[in-house]
N, C-alpha and C positions, 0 to 999 in steps of 0.2 A: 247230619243229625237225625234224620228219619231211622235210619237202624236205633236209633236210642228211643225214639217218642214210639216204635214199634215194640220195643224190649216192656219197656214200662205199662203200655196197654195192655200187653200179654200176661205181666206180670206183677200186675198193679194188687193182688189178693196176697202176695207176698207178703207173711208179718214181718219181715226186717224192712220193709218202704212204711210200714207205719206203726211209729213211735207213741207212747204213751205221753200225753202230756206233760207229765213229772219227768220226763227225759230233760225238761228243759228248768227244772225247778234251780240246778245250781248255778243257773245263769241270771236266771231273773232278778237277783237281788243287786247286779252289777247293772242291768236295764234299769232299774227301778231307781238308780244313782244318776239318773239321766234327766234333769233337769230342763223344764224348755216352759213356756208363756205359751199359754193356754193349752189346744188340745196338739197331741203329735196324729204325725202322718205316717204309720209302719205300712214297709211292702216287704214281702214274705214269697221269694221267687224260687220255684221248686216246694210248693207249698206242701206237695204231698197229702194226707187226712187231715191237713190243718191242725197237728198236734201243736206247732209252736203258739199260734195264731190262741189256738183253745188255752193254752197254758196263760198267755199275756192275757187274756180277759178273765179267767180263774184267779189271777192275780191282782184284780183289777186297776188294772191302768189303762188307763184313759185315752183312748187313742181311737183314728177312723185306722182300720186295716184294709189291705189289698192282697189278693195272694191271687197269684201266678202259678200251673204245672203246665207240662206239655202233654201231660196224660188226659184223654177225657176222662179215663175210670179214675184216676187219684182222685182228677176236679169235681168227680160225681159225688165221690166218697165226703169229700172234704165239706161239699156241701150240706150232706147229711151233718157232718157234724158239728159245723158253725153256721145255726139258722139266727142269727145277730144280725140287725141291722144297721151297725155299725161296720161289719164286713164285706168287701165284694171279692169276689172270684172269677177269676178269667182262664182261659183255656190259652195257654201262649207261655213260650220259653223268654228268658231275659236277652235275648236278642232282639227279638220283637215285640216289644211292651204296648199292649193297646192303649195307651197315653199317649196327651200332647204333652210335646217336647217340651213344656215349661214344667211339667208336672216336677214337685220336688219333695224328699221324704226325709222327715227328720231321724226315721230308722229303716237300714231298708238288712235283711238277713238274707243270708243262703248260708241252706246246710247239704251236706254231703252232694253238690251238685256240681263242682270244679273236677272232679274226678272222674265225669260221666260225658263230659264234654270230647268228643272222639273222634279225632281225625285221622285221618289215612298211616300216619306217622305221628310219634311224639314228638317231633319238632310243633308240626300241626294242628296239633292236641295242647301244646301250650302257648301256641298262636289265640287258640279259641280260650282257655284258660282268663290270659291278658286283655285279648278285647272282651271278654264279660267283667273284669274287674273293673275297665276303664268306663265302659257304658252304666255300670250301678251307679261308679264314683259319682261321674255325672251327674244325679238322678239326687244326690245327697243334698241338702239343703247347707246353707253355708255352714252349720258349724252339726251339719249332722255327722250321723256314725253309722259303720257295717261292722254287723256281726258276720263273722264267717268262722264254718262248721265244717270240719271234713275229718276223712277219716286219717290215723296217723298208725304210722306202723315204723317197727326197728327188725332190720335187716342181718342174716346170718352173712351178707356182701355189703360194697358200699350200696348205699339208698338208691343210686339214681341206676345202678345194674339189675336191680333186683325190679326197680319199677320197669326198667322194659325187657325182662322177662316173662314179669305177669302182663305186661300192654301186647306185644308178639305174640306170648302164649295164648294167649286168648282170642287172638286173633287169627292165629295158625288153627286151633280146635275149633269155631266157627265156620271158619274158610274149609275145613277138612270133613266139617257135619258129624265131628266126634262128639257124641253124647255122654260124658262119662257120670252123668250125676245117680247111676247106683253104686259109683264107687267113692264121691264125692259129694255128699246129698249138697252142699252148696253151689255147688255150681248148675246154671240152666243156660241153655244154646241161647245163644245174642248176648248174652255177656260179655261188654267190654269197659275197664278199667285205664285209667289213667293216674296213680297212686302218684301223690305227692310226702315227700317226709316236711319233718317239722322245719327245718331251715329254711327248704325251700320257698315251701309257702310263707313264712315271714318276711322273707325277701322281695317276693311279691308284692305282697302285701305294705311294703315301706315306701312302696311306689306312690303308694294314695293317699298317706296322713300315719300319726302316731299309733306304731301298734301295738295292744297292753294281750297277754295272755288271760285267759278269764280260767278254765279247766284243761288238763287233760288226762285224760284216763286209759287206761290199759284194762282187755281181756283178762277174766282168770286165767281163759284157755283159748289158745289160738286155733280157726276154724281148719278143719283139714284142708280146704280149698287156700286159706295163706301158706299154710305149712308145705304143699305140693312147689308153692312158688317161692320158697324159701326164705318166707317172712317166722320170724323170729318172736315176736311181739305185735299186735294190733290193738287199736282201740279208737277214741274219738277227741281230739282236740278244736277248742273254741277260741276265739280271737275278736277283739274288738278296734277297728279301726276309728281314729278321729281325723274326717279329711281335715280340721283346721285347726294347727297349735294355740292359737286363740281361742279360747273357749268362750266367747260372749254370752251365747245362747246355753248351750248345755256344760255342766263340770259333772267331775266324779269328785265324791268326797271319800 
């Protein structure tokens, strides 16, 4: 994972790692359906400039927040922007969470950060995928919930050919120190993907409790860097997880 926490320091001034708060407006009112006795516990892993984090308190719900990046500069950024003392911010990936192991959260989110998880191979890469999804679960209080955010794309091939051509390609262009980004303004060297489509990651995801779809959206116009990798369609889908079909503590109405 060091080539990733190396990519993201380099390239943490990037405005597509930081989102506007209102990115997250059409979610909030499906959180805000999140019922719980007294205050909640959100953790926010891949916190990035704390757009989410800023959104849920713009909103105000009531909650202590925790956000998590493996970037120093995101966690510098972030801190600029959530001076709340309701907030902490830690420099650590969801692998290594500076918490004691009892710690528990009645919401904990990742967005676009299942895709950036990068192992040698995509078998590998959705090795790392699984044990992040199991170590959050973990981390859920009994009848808490994850949101998960990533990016969703539809394929000119099937889904799972297309994602390891842009995971190899980009790994071949790295490995080769091809620079193409004056032919490709999106693309920058250390870039490596691990693109999931929409089934898969529900799939996943069915692993750890009930899963409700909350949005998902599609590009006007897909970036020339998908279209080189013969993505058809991108854009962003959200998900909500409830580990326990019991809902004692929290319900959606």
């Amino acid at each position: 994972m060091s080539k990733v926490k190396s990519y993201f320091n380099n390239h943490a001034h990037n405005h597509a790692y930081h989102k506007d708060p209102s990115f997250y407006h059409s979610i909030i009112s499906s959180i805000k359906k999140i019922k719980a006795d007294g205050r909640i516990k959100i953790l926010d892993v891949g916190c990035g400039n704390g757009s989410f984090i800023k959104s849920l308190i713009m909103s105000e719900i009531d909650a202590v927040f925790i956000g998590t990046d493996m970037s120093l500069n995101m966690i510098n950024t972030a801190k600029k922007n959530l001076n709340y003392p309701s907030v902490e911010l830690f420099l650590a990936d969801g692998f290594k969470l500076p918490l004691k192991t009892e710690s528990k959260f009645d919401l904990i989110h990742i967005d676009s950060v299942l895709h950036h998880l990068i192992g040698q191979t995509r078998y590998q890469s959705m090795f790392f995928v699984n044990l992040m999804l199991k170590l959050l679960s973990a981390r859920l209080s009994e009848n808490g919930v994850l949101v998960v955010e990533e990016m969703h794309y539809v394929s000119h091939l099937k889904p799972n050919i297309t994602s390891s051509i842009i995971f190899y390609g980009l790994k071949l262009l790295n490995f080769l120190r091809l620079d193409i980004n004056r032919i490709i303004k999106e693309f920058e060297l250390g870039l490596e993907v691990n693109f999931l489509y929409d089934k898969e990651i529900e799939k996943l995801l069915e692993q750890y409790g009930t899963v409700r779809l909350i949005k998902k959206d599609l590009l006007k116009k897909v970036p020339k860097l998908y279209q080189f990798f013969l993505v058809k369609e991108v854009g962003h889908i959200s998900y909500i997880v409830t580990a326990s079909p019991m809902h004692k503590q929290f319900k959606f109405s």
